[in-house]
N, C-alpha and C positions, 0 to 999 in steps of 0.2 A: 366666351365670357369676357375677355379683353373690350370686344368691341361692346359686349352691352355696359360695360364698366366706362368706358371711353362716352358713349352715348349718355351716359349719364350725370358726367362730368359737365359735359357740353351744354346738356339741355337747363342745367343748373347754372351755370357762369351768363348762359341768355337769359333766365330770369332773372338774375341778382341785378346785370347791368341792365337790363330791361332796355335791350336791343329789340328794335321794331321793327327794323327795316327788310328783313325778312321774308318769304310768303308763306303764307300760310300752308299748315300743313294739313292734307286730304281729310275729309269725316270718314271714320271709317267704325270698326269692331274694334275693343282691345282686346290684346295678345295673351293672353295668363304665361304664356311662354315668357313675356319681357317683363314680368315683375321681379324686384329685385329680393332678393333676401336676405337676411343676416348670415354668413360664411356659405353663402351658393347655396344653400340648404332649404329646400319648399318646409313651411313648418308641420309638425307631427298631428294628426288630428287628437294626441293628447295633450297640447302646446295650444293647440286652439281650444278645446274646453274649456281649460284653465285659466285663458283669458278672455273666455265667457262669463264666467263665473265671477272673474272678477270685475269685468264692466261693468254685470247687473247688481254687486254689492255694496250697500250703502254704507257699510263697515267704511270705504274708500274713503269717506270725507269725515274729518274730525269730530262734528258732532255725531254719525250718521243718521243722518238726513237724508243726502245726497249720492247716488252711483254717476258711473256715466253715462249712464242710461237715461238717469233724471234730463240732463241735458240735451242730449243727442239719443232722444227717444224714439226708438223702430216705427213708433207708431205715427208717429206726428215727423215722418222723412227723417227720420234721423235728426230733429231739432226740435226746439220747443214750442212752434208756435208763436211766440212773442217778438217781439219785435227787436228787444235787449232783452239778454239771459239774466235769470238769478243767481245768485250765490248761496252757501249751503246756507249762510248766515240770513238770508233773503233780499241781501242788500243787491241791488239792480247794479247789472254788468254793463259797461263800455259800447258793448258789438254784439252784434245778432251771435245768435249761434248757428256756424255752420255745420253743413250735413259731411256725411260722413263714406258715401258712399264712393267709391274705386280709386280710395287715396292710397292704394296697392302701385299703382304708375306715378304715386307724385314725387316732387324732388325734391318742393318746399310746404312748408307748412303753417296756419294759422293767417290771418285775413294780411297779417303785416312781413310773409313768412321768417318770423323770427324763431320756425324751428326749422334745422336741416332732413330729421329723419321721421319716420313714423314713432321709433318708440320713445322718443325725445314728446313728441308731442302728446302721447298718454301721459304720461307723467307730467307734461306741464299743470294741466287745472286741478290734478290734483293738491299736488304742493303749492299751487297760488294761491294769495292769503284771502283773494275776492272771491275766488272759486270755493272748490273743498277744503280748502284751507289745510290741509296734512301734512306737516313735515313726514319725510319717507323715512327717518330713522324711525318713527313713533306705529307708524303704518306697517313697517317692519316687526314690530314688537306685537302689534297685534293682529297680524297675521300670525306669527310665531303660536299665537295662545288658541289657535283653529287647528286644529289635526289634520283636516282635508288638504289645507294652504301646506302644513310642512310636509307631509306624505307627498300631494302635485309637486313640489318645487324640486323638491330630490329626485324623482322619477323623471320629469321632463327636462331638468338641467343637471343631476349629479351633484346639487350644491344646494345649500338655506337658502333660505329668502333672502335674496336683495334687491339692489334700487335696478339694477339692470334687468334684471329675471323678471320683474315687474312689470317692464315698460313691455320687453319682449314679448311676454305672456298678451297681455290688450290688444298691441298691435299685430301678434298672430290673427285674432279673431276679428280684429278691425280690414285687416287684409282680405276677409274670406266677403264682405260688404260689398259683391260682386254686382254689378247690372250690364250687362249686355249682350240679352234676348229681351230687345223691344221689340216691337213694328219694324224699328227704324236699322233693326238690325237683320229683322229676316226681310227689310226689301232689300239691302243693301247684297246681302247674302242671294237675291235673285227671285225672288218671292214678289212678286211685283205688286200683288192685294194687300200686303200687310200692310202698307199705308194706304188712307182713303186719299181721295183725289186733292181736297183741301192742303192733307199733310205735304206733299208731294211739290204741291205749288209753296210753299211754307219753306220747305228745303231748297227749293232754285232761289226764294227769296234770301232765302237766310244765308247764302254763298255768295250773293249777288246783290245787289238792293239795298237791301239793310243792313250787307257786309257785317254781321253778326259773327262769322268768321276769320274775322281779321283779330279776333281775341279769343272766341270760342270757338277755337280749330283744333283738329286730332283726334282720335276715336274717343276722347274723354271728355272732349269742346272745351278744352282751357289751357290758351300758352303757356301754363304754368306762371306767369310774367305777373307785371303791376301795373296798374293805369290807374292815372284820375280822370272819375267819369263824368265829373261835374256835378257832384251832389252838392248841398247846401252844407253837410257836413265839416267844420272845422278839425275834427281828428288827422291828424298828419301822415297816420300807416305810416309806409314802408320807412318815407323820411326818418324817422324815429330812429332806424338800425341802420342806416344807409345815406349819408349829408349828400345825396345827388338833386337837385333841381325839380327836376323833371318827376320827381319821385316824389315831393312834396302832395299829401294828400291822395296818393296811389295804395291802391288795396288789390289784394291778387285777383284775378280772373276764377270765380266759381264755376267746378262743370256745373253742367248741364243736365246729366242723366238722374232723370227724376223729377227734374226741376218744378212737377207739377204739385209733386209734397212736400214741396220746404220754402212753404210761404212762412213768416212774409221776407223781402228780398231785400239788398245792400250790405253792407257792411252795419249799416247802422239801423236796417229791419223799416227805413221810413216808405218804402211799393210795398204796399200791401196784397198785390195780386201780382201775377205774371201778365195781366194786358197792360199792369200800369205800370209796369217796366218798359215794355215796348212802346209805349207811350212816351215814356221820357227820354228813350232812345229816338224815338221821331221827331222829337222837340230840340234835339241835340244837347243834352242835359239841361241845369240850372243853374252853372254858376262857369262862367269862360277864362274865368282866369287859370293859368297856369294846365287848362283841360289837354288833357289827349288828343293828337292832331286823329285819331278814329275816329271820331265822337263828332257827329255831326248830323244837323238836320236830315234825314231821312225822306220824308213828303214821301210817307207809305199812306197809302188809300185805307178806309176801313174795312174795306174785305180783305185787303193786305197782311192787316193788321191781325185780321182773323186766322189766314190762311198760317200766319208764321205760328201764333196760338195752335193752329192744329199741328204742325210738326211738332213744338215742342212738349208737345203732348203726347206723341207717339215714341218721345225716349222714354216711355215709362216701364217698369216690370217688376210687379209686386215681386217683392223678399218674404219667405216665412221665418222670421227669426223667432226662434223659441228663448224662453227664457226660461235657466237652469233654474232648478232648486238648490237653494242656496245652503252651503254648512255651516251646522252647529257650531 
């Protein structure tokens, strides 16, 4: 436990300082073994109900309106579709919204990572006044008035409702948002059909060529880190929480797995597709100032272009998420 504790110190102070100099580390499976958890403790499958329950509840946002489900919808990748998210209020969000899947290994969180933990970051859109707008003393009070909410909260934690039993509850079940049985993981696993030939060629590409992994490396394709890709975008990210240079205009690295159901792409939703991503990546972004020395003209062919499309298509692996019936 030392050492995954130690590992994840480590992989956290590389993100923050947004050291590059690095290599990249292998594509591979994630581990369920190196997820980290609240006091070493895998959560209870009545700890993830419960913060089932409470994702799909629209009670969450002050008018309700809104779950977090509305936003980081199962159906639409874990996102909405859009290019910038609503609010419960409907007033148009900042940043795309991102997907939500295997943030069980992540270290940071949201596009600018201005949150450290997972259940730090359930709790942020709720209590934000653009998002669901909830103060959690209020949300507390009415959960309080649900019988289901005070009966779960005492059986799973031994205690009422609070702001931390909260976060813990979501982020259980935001944990369970597992993908890794694609193609790309039973060829990787020795299965050598599960990708087609396309895909195959697509993965030498994507290690090599179009050095796609010099930012989307690790079994989850994201250094956890920050770059600026060279979008036209004036949002500052990371800079915001972080006075370094280099970070001006830097947004984390999005995995990957899925990546074919959480259009549209960037920080700020302006790739509407996954070719016209790689696209912009072949072009070496759109704006060179202060850019990421990654980020560079490409001169990928169009069947290149194609072949990388088909790998990134075979991290795919539908989830069935159910959605609870919700209490009285």
């Amino acid at each position: 436990m030392l050492l995954k504790s130690i590992r994840f110190f480590v992989v956290l102070a590389l993100s923050t300082l947004h050291l590059t100099a690095f290599s990249s580390e292998p594509l591979g499976t994630p581990d369920r073994d190196d997820i980290e958890y609240p006091d070493d403790e895998p959560n209870s499958p009545e700890e993830i109900e419960l913060g089932r329950t409470l994702y799909f509840d629209t009670r969450l946002s002050n008018n309700g309106s809104q779950s977090c489900a509305t936003c980081h919808n199962p159906d639409l990748g874990f996102g909405d579709g859009m290019a910038l998210g609503l609010g419960a209020e409907k007033n148009q969000l900042g940043r795309n919204t991102p997907h939500l899947y295997n943030l069980a290994w992540n270290v940071t969180f949201m596009w600018d990572g201005r949150k450290a933990t997972l259940e730090e970051q359930a709790l942020g859109p709720i209590e934000a006044g653009v998002e669901m707008n909830m103060p959690l003393d209020k949300l507390i009070e009415r959960l309080n008035g649900i019988k289901y909410y005070v009966d779960q909260f005492k059986a799973v934690y031994d205690e009422p409702i609070t702001k931390a039993g909260i976060g813990r509850a979501i982020a259980a079940f935001e944990r369970t948002i597992i993908v890794d049985d694609t193609p790309f993981d039973r060829y990787m696993a020795g299965d050598k059909a599960a990708m087609i030939p396309a895909a195959v060629r697509g993965m030498k590409l994507f290690e090599g060529k179009a050095n796609c992994i010099a930012c989307h490396d690790g079994p989850n394709f994201t250094d956890n880190s920050f770059h600026n890709i060279g979008l036209k975008s004036t949002d500052i990210g990371r800079y915001e929480h972080q006075k370094s240079p280099e970070l001006n205009r830097a947004f984390k690295t999005p995995g990957l797995r899925n990546v074919v159901l959480t259009a549209p792409y960037m920080h700020d939703g302006s790739e509407p597709s996954l070719e016209s991503v790689i696209r912009f990546y072949n072009r070496g972004g759109d704006v060179k100032k202060g850019i990421s020395k990654n980020i560079k003209p490409l001169n990928l062919t169009e069947n290149e272009i194609f072949d990388l499309l088909a790998f990134l298509g075979a991290l795919t692996q539908h989830l069935d998420i159910k959605r609870p019936e919700l209490p009285k």
